[in-house]
C-alpha positions in Angstrom: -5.8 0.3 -14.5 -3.7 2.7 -12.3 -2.4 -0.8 -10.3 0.0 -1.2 -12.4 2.1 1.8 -11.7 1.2 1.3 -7.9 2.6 -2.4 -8.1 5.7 -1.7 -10.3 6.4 1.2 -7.3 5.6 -1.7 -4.7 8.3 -4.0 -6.6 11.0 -1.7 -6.8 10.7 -0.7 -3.3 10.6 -4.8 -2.2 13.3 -5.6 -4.8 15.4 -3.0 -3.1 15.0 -4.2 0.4 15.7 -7.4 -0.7 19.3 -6.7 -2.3 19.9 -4.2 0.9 19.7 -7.2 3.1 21.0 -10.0 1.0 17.8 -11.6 0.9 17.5 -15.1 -1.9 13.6 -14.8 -1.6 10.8 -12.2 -0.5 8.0 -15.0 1.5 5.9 -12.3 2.2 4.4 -8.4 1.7 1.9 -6.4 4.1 0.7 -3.3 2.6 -2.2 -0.5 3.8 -4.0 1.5 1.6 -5.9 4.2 2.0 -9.6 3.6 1.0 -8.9 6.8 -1.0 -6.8 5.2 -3.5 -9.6 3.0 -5.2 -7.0 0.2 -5.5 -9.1 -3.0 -6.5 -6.6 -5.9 -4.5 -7.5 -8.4 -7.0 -6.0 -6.0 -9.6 -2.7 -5.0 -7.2 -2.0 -8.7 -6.6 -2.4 -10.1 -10.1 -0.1 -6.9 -11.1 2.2 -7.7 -8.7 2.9 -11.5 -9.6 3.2 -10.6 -13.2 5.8 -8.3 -13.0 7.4 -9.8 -10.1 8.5 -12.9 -12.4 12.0 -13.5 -12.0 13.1 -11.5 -9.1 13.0 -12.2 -5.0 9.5 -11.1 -4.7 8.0 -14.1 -7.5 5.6 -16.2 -5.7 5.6 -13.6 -2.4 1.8 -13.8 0.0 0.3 -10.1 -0.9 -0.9 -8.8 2.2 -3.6 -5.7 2.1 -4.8 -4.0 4.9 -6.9 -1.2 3.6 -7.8 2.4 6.4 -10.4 4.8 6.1 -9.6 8.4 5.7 -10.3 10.7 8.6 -13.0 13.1 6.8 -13.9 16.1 9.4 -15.8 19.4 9.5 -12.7 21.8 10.5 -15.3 24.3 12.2 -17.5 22.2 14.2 -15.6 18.5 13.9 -18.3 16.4 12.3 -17.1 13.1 10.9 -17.7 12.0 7.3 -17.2 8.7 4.9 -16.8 10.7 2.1 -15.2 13.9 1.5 -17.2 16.7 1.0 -16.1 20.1 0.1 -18.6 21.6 2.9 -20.1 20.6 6.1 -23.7 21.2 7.2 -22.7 24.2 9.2 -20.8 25.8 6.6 -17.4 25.0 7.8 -15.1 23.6 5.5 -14.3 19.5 5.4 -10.3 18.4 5.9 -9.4 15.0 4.8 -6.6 13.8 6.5 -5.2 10.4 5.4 -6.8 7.9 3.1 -4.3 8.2 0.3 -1.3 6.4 1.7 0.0 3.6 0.2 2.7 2.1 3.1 5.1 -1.3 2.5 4.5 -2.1 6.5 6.2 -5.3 6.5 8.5 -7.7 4.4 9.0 -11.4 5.7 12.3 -12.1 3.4 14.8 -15.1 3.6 18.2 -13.6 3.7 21.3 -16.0 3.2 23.2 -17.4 5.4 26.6 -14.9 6.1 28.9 -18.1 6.7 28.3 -20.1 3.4 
């Protein structure tokens, strides 16, 4: 279950944000994921609100937008949904994105700077 690692990345980054900004509590996390990345988001979030026990993100709405990968045909620009090492007309495939795993958004609630 490679989630793990992904979500204890994920935490450390949130966790971070949260002390950088004086944040009490993490309401909310939007991530994208690249359909690359076979993350399962049942396994991310469940990860995620295990290990996040104890620190600003417990209890925190998992967001999870996953992207496609760009797959094309360098030589004649033919789209794919999976990457192939060679396209029909014997050019070779890039695949550009699809990989990325991106914390786009954190809705946090910081404390108040007068009390």
């Amino acid at each position: 279950m490679h989630e793990m690692s992904y979500a204890e990345a994920i935490l450390e980054q949130v966790v971070r944000l949260a002390k950088e900004n004086g944040a009490k509590e993490v309401k909310k996390i939007k991530l994208v994921i690249g359909e690359l990345l076979l993350i399962n988001p049942n396994q991310l979030t469940f990860c995620l609100n295990a290990i996040s026990r104890g620190t600003p993100m417990e209890g925190a709405e998992v967001e999870i937008e996953f992207v496609k990968p760009d797959i094309r045909c360098i030589k004649c620009g033919r789209q794919y949904d999976v990457p192939l090492g060679v396209c029909e007309c014997g050019g070779f495939v890039s695949v550009n994105g699809g990989k990325e795993m991106i914390l786009k958004s954190v809705v946090m609630e910081v404390e108040d700077a007068q009390n």
